[in-house]
PDB file of N, CA, C and O in Angstrom:
ATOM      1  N   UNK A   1      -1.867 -10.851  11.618  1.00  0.00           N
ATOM      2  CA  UNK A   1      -1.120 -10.813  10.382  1.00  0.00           C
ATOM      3  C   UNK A   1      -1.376 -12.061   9.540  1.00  0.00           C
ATOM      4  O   UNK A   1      -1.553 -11.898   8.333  1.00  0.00           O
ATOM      5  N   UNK A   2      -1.418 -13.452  10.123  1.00  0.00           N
ATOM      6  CA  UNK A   2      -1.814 -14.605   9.261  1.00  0.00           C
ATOM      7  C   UNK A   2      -3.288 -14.258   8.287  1.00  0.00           C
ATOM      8  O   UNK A   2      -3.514 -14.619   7.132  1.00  0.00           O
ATOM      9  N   UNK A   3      -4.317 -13.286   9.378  1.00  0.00           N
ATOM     10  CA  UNK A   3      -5.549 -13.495   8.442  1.00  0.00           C
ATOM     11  C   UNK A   3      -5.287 -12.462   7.323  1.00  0.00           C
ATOM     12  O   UNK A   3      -5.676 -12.666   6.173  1.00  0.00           O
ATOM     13  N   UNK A   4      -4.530 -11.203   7.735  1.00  0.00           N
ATOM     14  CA  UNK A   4      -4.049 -10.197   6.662  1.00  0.00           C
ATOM     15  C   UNK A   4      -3.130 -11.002   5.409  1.00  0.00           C
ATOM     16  O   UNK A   4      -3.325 -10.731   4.224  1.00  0.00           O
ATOM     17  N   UNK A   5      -2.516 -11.616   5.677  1.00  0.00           N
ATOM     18  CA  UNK A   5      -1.775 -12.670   5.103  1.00  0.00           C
ATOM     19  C   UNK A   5      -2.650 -13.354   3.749  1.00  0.00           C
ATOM     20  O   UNK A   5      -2.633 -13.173   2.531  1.00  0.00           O
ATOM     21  N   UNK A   6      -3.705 -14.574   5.064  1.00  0.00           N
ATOM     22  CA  UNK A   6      -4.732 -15.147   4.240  1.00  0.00           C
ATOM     23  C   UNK A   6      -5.364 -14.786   3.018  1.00  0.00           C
ATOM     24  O   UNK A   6      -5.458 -15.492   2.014  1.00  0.00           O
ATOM     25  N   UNK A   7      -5.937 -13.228   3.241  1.00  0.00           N
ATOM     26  CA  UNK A   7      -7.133 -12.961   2.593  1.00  0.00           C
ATOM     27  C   UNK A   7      -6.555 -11.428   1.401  1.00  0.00           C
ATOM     28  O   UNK A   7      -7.094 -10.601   0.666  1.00  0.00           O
ATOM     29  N   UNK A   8      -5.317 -11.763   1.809  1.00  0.00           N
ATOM     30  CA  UNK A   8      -5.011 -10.307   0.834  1.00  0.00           C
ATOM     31  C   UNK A   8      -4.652 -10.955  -0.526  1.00  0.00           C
ATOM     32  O   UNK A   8      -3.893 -11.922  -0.581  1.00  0.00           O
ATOM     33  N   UNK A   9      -5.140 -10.473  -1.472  1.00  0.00           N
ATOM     34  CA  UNK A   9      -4.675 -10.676  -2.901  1.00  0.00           C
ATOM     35  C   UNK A   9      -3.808  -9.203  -3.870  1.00  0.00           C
ATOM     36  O   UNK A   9      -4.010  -7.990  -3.831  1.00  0.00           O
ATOM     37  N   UNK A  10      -2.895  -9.993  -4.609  1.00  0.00           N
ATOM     38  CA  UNK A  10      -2.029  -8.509  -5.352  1.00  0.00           C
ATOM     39  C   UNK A  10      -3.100  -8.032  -6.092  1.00  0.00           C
ATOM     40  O   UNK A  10      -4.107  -8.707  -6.307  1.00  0.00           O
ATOM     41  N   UNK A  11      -2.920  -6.831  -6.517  1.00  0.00           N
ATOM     42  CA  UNK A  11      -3.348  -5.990  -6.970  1.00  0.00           C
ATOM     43  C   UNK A  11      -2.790  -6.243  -8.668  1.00  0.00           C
ATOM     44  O   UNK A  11      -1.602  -5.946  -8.798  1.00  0.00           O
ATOM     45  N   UNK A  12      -3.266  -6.589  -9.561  1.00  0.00           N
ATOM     46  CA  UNK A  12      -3.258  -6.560 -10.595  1.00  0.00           C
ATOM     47  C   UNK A  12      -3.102  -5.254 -11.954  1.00  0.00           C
ATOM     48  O   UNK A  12      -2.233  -5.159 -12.821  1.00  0.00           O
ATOM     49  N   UNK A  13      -4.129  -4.511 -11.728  1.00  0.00           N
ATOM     50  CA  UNK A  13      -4.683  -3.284 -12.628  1.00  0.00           C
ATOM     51  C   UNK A  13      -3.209  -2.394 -12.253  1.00  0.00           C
ATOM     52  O   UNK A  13      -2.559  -2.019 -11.277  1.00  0.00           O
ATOM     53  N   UNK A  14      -3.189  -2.340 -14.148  1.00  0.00           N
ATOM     54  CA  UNK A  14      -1.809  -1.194 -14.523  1.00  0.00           C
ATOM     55  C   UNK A  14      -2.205  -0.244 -14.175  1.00  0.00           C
ATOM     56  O   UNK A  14      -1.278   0.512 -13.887  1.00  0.00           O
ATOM     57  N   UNK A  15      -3.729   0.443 -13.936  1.00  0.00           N
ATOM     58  CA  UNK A  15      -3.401   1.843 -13.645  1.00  0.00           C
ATOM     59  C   UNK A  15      -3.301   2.135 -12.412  1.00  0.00           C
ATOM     60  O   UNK A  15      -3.166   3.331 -12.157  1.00  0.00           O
ATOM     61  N   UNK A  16      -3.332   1.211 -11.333  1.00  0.00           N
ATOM     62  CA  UNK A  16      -3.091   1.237  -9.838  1.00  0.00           C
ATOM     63  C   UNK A  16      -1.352   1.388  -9.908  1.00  0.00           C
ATOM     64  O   UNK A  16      -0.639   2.378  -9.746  1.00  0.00           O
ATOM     65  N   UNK A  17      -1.090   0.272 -10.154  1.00  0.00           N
ATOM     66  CA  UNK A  17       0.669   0.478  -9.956  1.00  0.00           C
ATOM     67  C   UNK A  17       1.124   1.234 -10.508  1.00  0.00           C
ATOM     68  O   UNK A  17       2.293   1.408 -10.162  1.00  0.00           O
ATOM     69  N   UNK A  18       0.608   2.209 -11.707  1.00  0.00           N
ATOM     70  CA  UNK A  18       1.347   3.348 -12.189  1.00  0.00           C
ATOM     71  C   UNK A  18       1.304   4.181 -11.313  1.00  0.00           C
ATOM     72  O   UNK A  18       2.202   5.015 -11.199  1.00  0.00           O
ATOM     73  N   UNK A  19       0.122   4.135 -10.404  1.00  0.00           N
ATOM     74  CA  UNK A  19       0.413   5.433  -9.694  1.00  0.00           C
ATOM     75  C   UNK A  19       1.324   4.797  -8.372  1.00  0.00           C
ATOM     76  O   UNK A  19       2.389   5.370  -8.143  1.00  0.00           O
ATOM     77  N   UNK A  20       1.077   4.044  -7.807  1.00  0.00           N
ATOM     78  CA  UNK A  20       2.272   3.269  -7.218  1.00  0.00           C
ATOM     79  C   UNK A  20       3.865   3.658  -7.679  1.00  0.00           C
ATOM     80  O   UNK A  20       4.642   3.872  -6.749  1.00  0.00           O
ATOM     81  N   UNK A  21       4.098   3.703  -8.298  1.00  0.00           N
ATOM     82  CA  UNK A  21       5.268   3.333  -9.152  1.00  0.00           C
ATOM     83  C   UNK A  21       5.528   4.699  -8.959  1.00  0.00           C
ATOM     84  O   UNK A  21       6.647   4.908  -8.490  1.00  0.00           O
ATOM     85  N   UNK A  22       4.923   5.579  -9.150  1.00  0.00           N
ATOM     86  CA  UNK A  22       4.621   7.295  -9.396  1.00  0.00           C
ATOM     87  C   UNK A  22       5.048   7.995  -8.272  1.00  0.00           C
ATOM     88  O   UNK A  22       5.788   8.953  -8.055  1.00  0.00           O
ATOM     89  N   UNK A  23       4.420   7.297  -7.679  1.00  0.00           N
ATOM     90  CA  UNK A  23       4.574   7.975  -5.955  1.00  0.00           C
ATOM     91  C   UNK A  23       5.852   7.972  -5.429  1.00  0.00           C
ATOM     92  O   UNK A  23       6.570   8.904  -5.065  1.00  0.00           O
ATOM     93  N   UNK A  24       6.119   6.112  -5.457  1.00  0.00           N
ATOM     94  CA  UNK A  24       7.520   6.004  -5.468  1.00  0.00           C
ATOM     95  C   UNK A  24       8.587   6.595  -5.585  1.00  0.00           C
ATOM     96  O   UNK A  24       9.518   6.630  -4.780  1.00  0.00           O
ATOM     97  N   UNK A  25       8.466   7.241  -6.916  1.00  0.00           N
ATOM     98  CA  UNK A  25       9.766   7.980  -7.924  1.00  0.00           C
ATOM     99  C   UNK A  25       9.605   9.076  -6.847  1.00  0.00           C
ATOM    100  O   UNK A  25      10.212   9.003  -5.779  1.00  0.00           O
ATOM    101  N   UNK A  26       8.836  10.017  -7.132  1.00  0.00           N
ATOM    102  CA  UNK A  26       8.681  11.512  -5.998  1.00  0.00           C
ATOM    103  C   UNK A  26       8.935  11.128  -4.854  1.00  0.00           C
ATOM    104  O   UNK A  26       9.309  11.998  -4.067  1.00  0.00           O
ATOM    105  N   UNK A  27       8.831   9.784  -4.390  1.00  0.00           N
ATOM    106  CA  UNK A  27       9.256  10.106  -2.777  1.00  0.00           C
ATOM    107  C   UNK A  27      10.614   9.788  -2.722  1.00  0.00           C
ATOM    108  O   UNK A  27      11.165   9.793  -1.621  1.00  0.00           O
ATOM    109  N   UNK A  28      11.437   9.428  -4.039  1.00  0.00           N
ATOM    110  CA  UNK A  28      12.632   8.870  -3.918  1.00  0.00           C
ATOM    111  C   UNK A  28      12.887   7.239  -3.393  1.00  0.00           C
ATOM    112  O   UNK A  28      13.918   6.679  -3.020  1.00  0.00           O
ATOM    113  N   UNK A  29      11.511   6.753  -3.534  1.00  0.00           N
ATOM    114  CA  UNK A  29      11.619   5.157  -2.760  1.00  0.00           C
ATOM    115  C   UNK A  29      12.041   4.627  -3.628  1.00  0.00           C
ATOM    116  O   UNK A  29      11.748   5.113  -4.720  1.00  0.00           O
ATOM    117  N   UNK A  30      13.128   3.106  -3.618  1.00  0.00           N
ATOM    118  CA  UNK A  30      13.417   2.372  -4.544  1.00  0.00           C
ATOM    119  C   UNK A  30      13.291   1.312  -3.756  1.00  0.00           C
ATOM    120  O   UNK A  30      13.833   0.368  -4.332  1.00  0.00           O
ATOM    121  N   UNK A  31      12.672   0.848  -2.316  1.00  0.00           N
ATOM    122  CA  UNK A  31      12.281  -0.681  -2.152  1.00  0.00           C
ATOM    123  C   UNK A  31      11.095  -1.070  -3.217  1.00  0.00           C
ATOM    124  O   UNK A  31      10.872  -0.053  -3.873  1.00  0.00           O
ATOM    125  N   UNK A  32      10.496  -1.830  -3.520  1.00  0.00           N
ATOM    126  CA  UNK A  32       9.829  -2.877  -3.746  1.00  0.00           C
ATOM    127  C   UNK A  32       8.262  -2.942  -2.532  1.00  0.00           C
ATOM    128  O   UNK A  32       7.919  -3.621  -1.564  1.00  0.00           O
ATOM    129  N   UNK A  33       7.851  -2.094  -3.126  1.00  0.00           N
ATOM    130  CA  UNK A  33       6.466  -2.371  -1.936  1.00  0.00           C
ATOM    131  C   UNK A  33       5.047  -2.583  -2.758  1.00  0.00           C
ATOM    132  O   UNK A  33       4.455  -1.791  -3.491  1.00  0.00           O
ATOM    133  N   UNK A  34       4.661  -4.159  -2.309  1.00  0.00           N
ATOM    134  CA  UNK A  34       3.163  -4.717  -3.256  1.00  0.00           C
ATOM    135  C   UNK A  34       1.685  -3.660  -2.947  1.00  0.00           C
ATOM    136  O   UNK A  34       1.421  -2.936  -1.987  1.00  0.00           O
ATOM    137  N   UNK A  35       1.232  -3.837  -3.700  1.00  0.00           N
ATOM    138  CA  UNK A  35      -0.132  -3.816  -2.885  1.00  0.00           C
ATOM    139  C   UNK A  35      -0.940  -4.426  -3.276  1.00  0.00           C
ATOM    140  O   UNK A  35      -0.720  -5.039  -4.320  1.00  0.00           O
ATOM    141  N   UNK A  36      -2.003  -4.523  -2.749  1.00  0.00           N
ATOM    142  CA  UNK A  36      -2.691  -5.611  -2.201  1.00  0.00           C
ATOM    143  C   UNK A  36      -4.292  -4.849  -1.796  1.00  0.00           C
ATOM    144  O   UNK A  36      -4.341  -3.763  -1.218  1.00  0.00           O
ATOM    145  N   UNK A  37      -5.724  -5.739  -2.272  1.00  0.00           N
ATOM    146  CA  UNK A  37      -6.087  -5.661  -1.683  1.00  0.00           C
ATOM    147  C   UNK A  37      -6.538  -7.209   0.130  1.00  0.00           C
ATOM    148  O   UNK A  37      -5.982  -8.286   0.344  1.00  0.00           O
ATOM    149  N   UNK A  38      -7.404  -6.683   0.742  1.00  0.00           N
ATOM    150  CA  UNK A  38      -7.956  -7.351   1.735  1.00  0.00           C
ATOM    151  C   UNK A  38      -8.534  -7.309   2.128  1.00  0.00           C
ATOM    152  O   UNK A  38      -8.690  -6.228   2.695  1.00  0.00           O
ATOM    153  N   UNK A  39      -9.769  -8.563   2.391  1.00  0.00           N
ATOM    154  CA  UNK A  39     -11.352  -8.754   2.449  1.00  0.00           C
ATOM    155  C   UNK A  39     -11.289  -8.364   3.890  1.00  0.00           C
ATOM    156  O   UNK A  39     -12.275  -7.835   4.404  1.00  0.00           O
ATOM    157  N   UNK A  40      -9.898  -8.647   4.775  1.00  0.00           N
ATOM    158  CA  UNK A  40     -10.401  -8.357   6.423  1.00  0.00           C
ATOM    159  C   UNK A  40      -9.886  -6.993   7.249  1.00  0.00           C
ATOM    160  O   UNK A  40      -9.654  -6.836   8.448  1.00  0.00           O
ATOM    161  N   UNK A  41      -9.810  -6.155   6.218  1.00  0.00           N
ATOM    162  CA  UNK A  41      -9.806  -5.242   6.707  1.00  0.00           C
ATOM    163  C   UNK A  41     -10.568  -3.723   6.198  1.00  0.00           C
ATOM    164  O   UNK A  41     -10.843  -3.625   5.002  1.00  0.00           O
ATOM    165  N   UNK A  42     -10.853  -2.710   7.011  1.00  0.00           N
ATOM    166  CA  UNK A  42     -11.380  -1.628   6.963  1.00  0.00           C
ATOM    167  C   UNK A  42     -11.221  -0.283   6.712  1.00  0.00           C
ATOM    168  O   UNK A  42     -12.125   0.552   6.677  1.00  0.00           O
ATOM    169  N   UNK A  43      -9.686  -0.043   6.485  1.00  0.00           N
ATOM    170  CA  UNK A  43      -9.154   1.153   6.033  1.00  0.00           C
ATOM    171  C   UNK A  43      -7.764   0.788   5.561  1.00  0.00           C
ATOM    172  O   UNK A  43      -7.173  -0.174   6.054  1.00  0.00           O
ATOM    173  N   UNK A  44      -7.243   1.528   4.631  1.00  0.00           N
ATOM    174  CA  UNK A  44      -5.756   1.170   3.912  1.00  0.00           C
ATOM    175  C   UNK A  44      -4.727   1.241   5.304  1.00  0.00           C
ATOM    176  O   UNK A  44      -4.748   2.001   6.272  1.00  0.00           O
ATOM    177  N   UNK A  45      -3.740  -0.013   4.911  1.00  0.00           N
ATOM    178  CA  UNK A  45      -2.606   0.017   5.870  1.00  0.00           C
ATOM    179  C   UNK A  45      -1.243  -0.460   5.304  1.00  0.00           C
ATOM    180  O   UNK A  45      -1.077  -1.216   4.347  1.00  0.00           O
ATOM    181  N   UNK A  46      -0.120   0.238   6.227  1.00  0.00           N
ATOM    182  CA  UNK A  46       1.056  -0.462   5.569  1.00  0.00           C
ATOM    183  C   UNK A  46       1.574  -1.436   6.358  1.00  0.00           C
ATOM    184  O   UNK A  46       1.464  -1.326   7.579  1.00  0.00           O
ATOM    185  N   UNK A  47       2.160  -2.440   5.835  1.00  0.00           N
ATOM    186  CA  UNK A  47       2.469  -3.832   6.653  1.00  0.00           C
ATOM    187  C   UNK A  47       3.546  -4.460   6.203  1.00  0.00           C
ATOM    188  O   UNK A  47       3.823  -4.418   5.004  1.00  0.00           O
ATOM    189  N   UNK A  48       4.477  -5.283   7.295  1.00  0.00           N
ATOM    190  CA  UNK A  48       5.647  -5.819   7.164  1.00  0.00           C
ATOM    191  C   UNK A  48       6.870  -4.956   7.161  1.00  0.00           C
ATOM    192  O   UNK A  48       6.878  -4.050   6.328  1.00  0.00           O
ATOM    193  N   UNK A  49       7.892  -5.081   7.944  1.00  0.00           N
ATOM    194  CA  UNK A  49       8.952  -4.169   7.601  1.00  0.00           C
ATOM    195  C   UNK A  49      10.152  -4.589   6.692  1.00  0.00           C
ATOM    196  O   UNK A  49      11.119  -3.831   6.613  1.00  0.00           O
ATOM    197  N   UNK A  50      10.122  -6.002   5.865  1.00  0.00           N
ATOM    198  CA  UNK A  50      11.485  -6.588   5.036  1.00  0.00           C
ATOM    199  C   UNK A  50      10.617  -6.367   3.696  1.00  0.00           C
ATOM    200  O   UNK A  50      10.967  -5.651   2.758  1.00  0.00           O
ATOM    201  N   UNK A  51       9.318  -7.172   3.781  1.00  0.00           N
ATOM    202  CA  UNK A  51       8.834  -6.982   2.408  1.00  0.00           C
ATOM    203  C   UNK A  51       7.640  -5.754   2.130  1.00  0.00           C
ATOM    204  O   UNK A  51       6.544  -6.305   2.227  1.00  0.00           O
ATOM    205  N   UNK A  52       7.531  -4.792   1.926  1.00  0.00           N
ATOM    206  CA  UNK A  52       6.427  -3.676   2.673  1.00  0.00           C
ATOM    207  C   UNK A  52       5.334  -3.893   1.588  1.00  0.00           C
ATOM    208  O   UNK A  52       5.538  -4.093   0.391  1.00  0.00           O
ATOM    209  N   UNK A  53       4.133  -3.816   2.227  1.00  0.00           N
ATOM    210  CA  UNK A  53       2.796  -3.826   1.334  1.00  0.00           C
ATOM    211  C   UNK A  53       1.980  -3.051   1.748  1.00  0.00           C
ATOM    212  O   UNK A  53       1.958  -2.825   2.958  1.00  0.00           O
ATOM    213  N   UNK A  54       1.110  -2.441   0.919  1.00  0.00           N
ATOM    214  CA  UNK A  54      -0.062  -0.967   1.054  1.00  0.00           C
ATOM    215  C   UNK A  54      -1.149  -2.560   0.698  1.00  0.00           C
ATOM    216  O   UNK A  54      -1.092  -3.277  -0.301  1.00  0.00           O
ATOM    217  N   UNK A  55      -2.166  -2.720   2.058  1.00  0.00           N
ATOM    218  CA  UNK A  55      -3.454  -3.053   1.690  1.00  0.00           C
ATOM    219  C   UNK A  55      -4.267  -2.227   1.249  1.00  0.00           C
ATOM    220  O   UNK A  55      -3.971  -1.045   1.076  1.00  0.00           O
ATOM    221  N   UNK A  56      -5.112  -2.592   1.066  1.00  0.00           N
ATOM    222  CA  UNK A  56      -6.143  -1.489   0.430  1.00  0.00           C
ATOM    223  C   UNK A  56      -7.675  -2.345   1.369  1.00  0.00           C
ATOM    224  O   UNK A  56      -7.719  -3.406   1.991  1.00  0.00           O
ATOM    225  N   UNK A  57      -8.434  -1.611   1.168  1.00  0.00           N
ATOM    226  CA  UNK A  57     -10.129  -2.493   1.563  1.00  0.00           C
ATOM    227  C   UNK A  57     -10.733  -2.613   0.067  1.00  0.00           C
ATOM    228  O   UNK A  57     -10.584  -2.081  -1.033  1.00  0.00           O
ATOM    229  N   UNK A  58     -11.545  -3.680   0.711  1.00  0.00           N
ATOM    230  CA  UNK A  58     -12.446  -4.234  -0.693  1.00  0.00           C
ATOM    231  C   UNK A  58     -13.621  -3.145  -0.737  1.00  0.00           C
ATOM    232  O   UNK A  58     -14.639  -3.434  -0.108  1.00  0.00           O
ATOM    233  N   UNK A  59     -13.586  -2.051  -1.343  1.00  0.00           N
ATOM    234  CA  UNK A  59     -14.251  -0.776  -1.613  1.00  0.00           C
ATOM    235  C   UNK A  59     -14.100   0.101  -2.916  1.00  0.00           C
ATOM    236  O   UNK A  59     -13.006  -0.129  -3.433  1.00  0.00           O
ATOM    237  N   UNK A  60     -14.798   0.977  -3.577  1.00  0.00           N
ATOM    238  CA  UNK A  60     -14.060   1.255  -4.640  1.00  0.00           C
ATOM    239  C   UNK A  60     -13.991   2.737  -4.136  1.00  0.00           C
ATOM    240  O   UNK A  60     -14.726   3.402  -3.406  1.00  0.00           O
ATOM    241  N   UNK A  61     -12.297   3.118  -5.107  1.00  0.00           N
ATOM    242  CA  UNK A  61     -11.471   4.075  -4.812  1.00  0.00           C
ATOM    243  C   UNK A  61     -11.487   4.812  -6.236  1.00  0.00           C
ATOM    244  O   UNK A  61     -11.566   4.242  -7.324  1.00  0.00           O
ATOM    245  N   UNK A  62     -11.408   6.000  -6.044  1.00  0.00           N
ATOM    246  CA  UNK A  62     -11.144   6.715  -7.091  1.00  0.00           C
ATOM    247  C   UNK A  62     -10.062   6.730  -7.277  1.00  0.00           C
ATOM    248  O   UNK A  62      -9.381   6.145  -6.435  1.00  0.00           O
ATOM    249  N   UNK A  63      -9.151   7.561  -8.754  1.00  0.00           N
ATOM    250  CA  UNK A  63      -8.026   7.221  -9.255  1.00  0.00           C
ATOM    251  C   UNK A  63      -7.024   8.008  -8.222  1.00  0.00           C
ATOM    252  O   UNK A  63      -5.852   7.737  -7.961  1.00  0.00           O
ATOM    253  N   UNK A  64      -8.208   9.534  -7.491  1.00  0.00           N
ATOM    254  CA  UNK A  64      -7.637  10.737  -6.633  1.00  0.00           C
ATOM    255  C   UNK A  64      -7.491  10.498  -5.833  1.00  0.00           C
ATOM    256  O   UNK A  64      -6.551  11.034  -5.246  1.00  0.00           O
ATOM    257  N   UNK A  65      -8.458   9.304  -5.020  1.00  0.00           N
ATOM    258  CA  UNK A  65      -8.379   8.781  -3.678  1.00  0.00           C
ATOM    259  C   UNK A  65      -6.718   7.884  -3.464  1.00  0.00           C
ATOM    260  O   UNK A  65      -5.829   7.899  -2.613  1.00  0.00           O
ATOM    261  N   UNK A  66      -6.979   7.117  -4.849  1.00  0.00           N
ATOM    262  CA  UNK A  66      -5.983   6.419  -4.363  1.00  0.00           C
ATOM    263  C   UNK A  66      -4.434   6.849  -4.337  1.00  0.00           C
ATOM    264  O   UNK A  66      -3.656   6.392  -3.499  1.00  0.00           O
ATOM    265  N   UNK A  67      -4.080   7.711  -5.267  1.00  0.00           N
ATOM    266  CA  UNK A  67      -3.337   8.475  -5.023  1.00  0.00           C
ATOM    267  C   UNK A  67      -2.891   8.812  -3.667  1.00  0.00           C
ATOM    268  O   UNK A  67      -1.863   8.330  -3.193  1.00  0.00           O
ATOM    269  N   UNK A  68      -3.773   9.769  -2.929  1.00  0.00           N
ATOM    270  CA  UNK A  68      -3.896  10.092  -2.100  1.00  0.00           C
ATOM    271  C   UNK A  68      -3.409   9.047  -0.849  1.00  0.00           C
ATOM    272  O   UNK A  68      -2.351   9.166  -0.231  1.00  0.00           O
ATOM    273  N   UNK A  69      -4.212   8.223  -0.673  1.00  0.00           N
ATOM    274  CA  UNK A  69      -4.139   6.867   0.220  1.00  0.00           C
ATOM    275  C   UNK A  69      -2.640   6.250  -0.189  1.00  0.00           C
ATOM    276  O   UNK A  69      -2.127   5.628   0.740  1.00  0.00           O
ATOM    277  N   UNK A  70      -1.959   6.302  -1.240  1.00  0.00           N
ATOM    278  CA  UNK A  70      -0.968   5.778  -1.607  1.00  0.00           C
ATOM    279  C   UNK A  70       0.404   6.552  -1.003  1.00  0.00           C
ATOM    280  O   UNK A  70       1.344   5.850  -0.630  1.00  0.00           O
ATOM    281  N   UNK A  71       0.491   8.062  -0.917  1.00  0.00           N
ATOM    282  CA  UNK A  71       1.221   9.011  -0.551  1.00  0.00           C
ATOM    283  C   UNK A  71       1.389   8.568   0.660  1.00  0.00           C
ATOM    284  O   UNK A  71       2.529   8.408   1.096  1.00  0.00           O
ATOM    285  N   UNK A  72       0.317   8.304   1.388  1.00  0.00           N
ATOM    286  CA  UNK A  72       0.218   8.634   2.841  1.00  0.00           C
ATOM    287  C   UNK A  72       0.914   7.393   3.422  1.00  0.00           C
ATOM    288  O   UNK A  72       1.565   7.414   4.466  1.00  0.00           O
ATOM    289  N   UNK A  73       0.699   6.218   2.585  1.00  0.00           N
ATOM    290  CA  UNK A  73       0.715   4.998   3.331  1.00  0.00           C
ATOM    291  C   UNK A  73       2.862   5.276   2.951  1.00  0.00           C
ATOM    292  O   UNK A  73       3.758   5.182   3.790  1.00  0.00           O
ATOM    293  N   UNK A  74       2.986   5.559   1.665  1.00  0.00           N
ATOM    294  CA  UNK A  74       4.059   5.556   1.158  1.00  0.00           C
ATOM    295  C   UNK A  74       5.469   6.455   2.180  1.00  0.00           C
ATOM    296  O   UNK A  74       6.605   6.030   2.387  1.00  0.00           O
ATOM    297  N   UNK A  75       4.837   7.800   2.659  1.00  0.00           N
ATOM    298  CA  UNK A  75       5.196   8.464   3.350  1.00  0.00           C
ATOM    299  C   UNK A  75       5.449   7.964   4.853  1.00  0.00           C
ATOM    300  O   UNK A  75       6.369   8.594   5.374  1.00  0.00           O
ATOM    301  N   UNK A  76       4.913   7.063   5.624  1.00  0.00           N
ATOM    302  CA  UNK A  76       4.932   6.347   6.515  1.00  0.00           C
ATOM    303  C   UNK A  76       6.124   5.671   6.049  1.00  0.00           C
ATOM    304  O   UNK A  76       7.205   6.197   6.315  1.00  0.00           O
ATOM    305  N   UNK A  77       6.099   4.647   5.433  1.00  0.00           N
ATOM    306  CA  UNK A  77       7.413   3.569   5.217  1.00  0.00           C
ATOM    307  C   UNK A  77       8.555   4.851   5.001  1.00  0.00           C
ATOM    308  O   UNK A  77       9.602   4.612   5.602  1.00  0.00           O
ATOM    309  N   UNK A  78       8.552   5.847   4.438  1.00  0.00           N
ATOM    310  CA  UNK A  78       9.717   6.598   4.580  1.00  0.00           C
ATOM    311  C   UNK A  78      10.552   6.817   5.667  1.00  0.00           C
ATOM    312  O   UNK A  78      11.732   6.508   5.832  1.00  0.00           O
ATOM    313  N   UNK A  79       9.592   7.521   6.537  1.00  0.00           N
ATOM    314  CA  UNK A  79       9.415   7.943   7.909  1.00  0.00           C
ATOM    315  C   UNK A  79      10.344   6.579   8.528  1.00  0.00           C
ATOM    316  O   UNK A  79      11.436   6.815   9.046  1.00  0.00           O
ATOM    317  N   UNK A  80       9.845   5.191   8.437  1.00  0.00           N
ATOM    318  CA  UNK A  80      10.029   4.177   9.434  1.00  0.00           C
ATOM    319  C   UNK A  80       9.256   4.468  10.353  1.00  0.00           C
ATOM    320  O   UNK A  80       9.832   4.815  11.384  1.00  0.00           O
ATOM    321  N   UNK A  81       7.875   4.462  10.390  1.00  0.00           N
ATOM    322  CA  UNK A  81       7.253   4.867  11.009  1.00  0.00           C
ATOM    323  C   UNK A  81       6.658   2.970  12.145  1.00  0.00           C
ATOM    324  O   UNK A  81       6.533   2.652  13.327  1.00  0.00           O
ATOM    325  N   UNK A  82       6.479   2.241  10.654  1.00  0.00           N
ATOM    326  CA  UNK A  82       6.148   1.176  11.170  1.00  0.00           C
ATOM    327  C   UNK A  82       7.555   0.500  12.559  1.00  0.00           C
ATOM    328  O   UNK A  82       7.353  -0.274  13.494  1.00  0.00           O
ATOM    329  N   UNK A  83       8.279   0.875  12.331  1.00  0.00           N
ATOM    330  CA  UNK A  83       9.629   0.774  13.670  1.00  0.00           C
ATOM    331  C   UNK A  83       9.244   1.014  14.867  1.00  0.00           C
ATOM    332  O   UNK A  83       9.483   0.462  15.941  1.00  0.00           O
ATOM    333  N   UNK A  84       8.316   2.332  14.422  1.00  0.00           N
ATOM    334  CA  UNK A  84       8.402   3.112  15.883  1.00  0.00           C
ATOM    335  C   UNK A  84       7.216   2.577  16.743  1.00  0.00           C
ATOM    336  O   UNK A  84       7.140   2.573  17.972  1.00  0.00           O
ATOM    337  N   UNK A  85       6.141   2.044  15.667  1.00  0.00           N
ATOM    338  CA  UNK A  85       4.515   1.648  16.249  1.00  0.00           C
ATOM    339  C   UNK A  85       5.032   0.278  16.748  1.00  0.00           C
ATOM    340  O   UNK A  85       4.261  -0.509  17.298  1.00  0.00           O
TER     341      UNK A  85
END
């Protein structure tokens, strides 16, 4: 987690967090969850259980992909999934 920590930077671009933001609303989420990408890792993950963040990999994503990748990771923190792992 320190190097996930280290090497992750926020995610900047409005049209990422709109769909962020998007997802949110439909799933009914109202925490606060960043995202982020990170140079040390290899597939999107969700991380932390007080402050929650969607990494992403340093790769490029389509607007559908990310969507997609965003649901899934989003749907997990619903779940409390990270509790159970």
């Amino acid at each position: 987690m320190k190097m996930v920590h280290r090497w992750s930077e926020p995610i900047t671009d409005s049209g990422s967090l709109k769909i962020l933001e998007g997802l949110k609303a439909e799933l009914e989420i109202k925490t606060p969850v960043k995202l982020s990408v990170c140079q040390c890792i290899s597939s999107p993950m969700l991380v932390n259980f007080f402050h929650p963040a969607i990494l992403l990999p340093p790769i490029k994503i389509t607007d559908n992909e990310l969507s997609l990748i965003l649901k899934h990771e989003l749907i997990h923190f619903k779940r409390h999934d990270l509790w159970c792992k």
